[in-house]
C-alpha positions in Angstrom: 14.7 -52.8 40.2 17.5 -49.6 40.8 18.0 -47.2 38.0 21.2 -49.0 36.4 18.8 -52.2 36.2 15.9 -50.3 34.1 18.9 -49.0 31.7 20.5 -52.6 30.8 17.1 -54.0 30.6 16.1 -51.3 28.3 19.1 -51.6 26.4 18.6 -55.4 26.2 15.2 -54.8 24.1 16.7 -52.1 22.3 19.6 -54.9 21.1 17.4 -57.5 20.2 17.2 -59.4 17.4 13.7 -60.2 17.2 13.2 -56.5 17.4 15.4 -56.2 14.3 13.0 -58.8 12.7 10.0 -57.3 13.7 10.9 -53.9 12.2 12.6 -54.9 8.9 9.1 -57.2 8.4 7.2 -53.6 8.8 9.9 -52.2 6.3 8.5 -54.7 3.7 5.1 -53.8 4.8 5.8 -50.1 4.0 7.2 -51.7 0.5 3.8 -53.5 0.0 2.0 -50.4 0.8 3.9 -48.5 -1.8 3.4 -51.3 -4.3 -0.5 -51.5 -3.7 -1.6 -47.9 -3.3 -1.3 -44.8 -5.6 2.1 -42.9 -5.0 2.7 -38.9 -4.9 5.7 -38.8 -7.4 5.1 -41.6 -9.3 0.8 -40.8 -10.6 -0.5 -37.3 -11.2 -2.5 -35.4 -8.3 -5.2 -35.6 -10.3 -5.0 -39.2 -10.9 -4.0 -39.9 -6.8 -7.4 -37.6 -6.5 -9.8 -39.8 -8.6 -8.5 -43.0 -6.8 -9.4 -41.3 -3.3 -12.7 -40.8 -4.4 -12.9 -44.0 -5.8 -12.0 -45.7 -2.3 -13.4 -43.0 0.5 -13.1 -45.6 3.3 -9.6 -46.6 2.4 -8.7 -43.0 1.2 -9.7 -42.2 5.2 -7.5 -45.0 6.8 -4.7 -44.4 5.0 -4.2 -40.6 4.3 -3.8 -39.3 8.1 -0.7 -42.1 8.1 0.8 -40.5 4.8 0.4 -43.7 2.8 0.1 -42.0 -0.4 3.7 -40.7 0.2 4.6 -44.0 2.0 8.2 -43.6 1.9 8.4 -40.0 3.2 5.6 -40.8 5.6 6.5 -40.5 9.6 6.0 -43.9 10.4 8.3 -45.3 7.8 11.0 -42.7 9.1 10.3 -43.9 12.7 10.5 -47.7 11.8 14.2 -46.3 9.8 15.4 -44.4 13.0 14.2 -47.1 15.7 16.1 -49.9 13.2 19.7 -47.8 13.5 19.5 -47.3 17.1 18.5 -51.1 16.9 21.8 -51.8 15.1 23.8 -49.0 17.0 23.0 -50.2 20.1 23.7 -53.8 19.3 27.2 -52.9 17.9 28.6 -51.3 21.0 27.1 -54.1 23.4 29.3 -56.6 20.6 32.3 -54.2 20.9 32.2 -53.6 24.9 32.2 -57.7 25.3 35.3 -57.4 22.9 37.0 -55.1 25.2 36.3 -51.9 22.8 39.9 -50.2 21.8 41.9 -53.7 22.7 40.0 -55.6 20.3 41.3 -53.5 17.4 44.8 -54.5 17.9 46.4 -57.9 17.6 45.4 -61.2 16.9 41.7 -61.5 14.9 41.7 -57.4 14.6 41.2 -57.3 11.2 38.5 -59.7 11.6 36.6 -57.3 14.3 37.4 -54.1 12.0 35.2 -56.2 9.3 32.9 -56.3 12.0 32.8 -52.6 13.6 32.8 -51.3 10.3 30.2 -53.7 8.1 27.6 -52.7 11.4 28.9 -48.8 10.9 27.9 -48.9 7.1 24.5 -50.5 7.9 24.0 -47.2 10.3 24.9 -45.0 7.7 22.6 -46.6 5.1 19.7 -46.4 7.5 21.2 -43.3 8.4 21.1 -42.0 4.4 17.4 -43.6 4.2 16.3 -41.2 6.9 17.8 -38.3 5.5 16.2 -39.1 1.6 12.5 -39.7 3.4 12.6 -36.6 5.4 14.0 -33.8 2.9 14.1 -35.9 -0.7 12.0 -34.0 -3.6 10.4 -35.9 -6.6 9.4 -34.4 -9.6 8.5 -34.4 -13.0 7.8 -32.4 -15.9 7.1 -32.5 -19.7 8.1 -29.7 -21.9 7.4 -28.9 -25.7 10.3 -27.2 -27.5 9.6 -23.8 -26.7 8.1 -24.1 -23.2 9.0 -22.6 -20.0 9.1 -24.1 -16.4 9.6 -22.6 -13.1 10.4 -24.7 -10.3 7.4 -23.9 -8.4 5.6 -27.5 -6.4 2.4 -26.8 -8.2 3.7 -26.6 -11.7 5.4 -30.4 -11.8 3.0 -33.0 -13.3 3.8 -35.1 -10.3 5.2 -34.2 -7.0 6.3 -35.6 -3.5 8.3 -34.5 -0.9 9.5 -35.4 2.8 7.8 -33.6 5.5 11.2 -32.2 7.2 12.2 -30.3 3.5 12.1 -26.6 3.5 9.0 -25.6 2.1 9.4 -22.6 -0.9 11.6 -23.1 -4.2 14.2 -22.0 -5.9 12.4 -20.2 -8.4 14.7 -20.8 -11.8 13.1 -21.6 -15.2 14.2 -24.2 -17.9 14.0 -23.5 -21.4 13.1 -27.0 -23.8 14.9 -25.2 -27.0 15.3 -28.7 -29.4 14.7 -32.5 -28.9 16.4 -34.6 -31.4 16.2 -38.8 -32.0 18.2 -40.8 -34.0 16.8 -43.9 -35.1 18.3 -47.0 -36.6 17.2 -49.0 -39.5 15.5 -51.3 -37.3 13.2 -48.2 -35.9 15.1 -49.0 -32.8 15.8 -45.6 -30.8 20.0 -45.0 -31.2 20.0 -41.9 -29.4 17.7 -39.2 -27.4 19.2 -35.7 -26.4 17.9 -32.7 -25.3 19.1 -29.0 -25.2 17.7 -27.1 -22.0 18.6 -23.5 -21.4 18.4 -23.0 -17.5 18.2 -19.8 -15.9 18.3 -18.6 -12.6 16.9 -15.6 -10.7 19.5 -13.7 -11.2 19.1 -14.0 -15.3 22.3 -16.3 -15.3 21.4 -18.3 -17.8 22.9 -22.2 -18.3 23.2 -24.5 -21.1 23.0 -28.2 -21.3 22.6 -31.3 -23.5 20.8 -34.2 -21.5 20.6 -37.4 -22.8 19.4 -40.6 -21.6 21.3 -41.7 -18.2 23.4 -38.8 -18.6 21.5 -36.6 -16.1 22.3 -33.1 -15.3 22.6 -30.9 -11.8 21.3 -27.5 -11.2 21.7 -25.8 -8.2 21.3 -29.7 -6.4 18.1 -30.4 -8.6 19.0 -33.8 -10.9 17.8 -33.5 -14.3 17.1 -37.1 -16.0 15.8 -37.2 -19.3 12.7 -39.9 -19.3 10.7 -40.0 -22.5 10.2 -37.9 -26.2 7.5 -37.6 -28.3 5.4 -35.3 -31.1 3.5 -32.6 -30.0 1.3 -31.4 -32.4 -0.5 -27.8 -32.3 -3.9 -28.0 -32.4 -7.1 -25.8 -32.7 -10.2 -26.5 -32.2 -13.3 -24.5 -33.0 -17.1 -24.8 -32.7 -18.4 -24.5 -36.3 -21.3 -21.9 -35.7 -19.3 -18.9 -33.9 -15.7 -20.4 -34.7 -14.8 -19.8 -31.3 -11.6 -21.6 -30.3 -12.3 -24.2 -27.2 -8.8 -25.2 -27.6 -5.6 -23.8 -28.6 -2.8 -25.9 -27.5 0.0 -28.2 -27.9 -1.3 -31.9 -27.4 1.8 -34.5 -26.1 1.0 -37.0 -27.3 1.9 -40.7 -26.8 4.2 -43.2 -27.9 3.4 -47.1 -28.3 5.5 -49.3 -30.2 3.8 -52.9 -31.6 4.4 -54.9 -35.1 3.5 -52.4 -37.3 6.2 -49.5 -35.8 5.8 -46.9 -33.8 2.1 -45.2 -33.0 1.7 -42.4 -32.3 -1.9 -40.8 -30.3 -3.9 -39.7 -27.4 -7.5 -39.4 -25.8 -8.6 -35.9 -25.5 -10.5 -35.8 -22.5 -12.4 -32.5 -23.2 -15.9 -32.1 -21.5 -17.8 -30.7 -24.7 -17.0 -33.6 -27.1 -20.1 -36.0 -27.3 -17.8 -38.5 -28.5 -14.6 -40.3 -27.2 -12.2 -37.8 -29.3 -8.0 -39.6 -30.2 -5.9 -38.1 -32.4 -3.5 -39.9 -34.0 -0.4 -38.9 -35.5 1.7 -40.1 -38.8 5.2 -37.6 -38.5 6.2 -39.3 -42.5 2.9 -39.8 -44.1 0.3 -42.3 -44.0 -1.5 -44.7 -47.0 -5.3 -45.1 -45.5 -6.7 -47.8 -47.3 -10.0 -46.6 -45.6 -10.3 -43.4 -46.9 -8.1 -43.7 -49.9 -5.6 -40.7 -48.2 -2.1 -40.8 -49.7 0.4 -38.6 -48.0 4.2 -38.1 -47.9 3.6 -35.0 -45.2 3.0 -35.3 -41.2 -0.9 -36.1 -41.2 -3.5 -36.5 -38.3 -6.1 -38.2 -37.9 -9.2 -36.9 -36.1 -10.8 -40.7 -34.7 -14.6 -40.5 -32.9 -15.8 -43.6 -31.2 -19.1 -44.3 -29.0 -19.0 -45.2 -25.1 -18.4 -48.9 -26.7 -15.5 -48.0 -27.8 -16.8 -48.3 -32.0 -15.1 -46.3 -34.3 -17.6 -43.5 -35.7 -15.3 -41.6 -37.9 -11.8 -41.1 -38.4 -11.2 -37.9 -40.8 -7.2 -37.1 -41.7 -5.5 -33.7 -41.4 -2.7 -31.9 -42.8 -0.3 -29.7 -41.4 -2.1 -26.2 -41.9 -5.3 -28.0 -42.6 -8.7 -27.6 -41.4 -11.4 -30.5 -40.9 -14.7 -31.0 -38.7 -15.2 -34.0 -37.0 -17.6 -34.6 -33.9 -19.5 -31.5 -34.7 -16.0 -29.3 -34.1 -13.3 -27.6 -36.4 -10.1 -29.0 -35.8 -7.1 -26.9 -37.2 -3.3 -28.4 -37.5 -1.4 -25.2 -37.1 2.4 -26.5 -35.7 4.4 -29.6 -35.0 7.1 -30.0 -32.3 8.5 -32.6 -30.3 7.7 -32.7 -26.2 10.9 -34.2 -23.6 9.4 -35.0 -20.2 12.1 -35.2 -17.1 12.5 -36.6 -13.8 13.6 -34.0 -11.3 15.1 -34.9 -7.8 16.9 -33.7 -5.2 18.1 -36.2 -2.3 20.5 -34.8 0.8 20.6 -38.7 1.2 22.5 -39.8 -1.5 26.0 -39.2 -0.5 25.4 -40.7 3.1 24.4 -43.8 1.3 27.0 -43.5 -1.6 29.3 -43.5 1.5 27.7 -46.2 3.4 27.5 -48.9 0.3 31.6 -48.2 -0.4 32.3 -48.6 3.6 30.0 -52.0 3.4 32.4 -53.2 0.5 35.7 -52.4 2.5 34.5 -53.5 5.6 33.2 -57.6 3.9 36.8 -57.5 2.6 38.8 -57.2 6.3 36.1 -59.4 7.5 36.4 -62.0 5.0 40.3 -61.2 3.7 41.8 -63.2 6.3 39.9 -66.6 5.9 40.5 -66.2 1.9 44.1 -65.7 2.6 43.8 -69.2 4.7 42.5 -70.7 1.6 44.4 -69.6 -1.1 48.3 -69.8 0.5 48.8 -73.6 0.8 50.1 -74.8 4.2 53.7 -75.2 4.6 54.3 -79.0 5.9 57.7 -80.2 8.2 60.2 -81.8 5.5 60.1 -85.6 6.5 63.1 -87.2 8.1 
């Protein structure tokens, strides 16, 4: 077989449809992968690290094939950039058997536009895709009022990137100065907003409100407001020396049930014997338990055994002291805590672009047959 034989044949494979199959089947295998396995971005390294060394044999297979970042792995971009020169190559066969330019003109050309253009959109998309897994950036941080951040990889709680992105950073800071939540009668969240104070390396500093789905852009990095909660200041001491062990705010959680909003946390500190929560009550809290009345923010200090029984559970005011498990525990400040996602995806306009060419292009494909439907058809008067 001559040269000009090898190319069409290649090109024949490269143009099939069962190829096109075979690699959007692996694209939903790279989706199941994502679904199944820990992802950098979406869990904590810390969290991604305990499940490796949960599943060593597993951790093994997967991590040299960058399935713990599946969708910036090099496979998935592969299976991406063999699927566009799939369609590519299959739209140019389509439009040299049309007669390329003299199928644009004249009878059915709106029809092949639709066509030429609906395939060009598809390229783009996968073209967009490409772009996001190779330079995209995940992040995603959680700030109490007060609290600095420089965009640096190792200070975001979680973190993923594709493996073409410059490495370094931008190196400006964001300022959490309030959080603020209105709430309805109900208890039903009204409205969240946030006020950061950005500042670059040049000491140019920026202001913004952010409120939920009302993101904000700095210097190509997309701000998105994700969750509040109370943050209260907390101390702890050992009781002979009163050395502080901690001396910290503590985020902590929010869980809604029947009874309202709750409010609490695990401390996962090495030195308690116990299983240490706090608990927090921003308006007060009647414990019918310990007979506590209180109109002002009050803790409580909850110890339980490896069975999960509760040993005590001791309240604390706002600049109180109490000892509980052995250790002083001292409620010095209360703020609120605003955690973001942070992104940054070249992608996204190539998509953008791609998904509003898709749209024209199904209208000039389908515009003529609706037209067909919708004019009724003119009959011969009768004679």
């Amino acid at each position: 077989m001559n040269s000009d034989g090898l190319i069409r044949l290649f090109f024949r494979y490269l143009s099939s449809g069962k190829l096109a199959l075979v690699l959007v089947a692996v694209l939903i295998l790279f989706s199941l992968v994502g679904v199944l396995f820990p992802q950098e971005g979406q869990l904590s390294r810390s969290d991604i690290l305990q499940w490796q060394q949960q599943h060593p044999s597993m951790t093994n297979a997967l991590k040299p094939l960058g399935f713990f970042a599946v969708f910036h792995s090099l496979p998935f971009m592969v299976t991406i950039g063999v699927l566009a020169v799939n369609t590519l190559t299959c739209t140019l066969i389509h439009f040299a058997e049309k007669g390329w330019v003299k199928a644009l003109v004249g009878s059915g050309a709106m029809i092949t536009w639709g066509f030429l253009l609906l395939h060009l959109s598809f390229i783009l998309l996968l073209a967009g895709g490409f772009i996001s897994a190779a330079t995209r950036m995940d992040g995603y941080i959680l700030l109490t009022e007060g609290q600095n951040f420089t965009d640096r990889p190792q200070n975001y709680l979680r973190y993923s990137t594709g493996s073409l992105r410059p490495s370094g950073s931008q190196g400006f800071s964001v300022l959490l100065k309030d959080v603020s939540v209105e709430y309805e009668m109900s208890d039903h969240v009204v409205e969240m907003q946030t006020n950061l104070q950005f500042q670059s390396q040049e000491n140019r500093l920026t202001e913004k409100k952010i409120r939920v789905n009302q993101p904000f852009t700095y210097k190509g990095m997309t701000f998105t407001l994700d969750e509040t909660g109370y943050s209260p200041h907390l101390v702890v001491r050992q009781v002979d020396n009163d050395k502080p062990l901690v001396d910290s705010f503590i985020a902590l959680q929010t869980f809604t049930s029947t009874a309202g909003r709750q409010y609490r946390d695990y401390l996962p500190l090495p030195f308690f014997e116990n299983r240490v929560t706090v608990e927090f009550y921003p308006a007060g809290h009647s414990d019918s338990e310990t007979g506590t009345i209180s109109t002002e923010p009050v803790i409580f200090i909850k110890t339980a055994d490896a069975e999960g029984n509760t040993l005590t559970r001791t309240p604390l005011s706002l600049n109180q002291t109490t000892t509980a498990d052995g250790y002083k525990f001292e409620f010095t400040d209360l703020r609120q805590w605003a955690s973001f996602r942070v992104s940054n995806d070249p992608g996204y306009p190539v998509v953008w672009v791609a998904l509003w060419l898709g749209l024209a292009a199904l209208l000039l494909r389908y515009l003529p047959e609706l037209t067909e439907w919708t004019i009724p058809v003119q009959r011969a008067p009768e004679r």
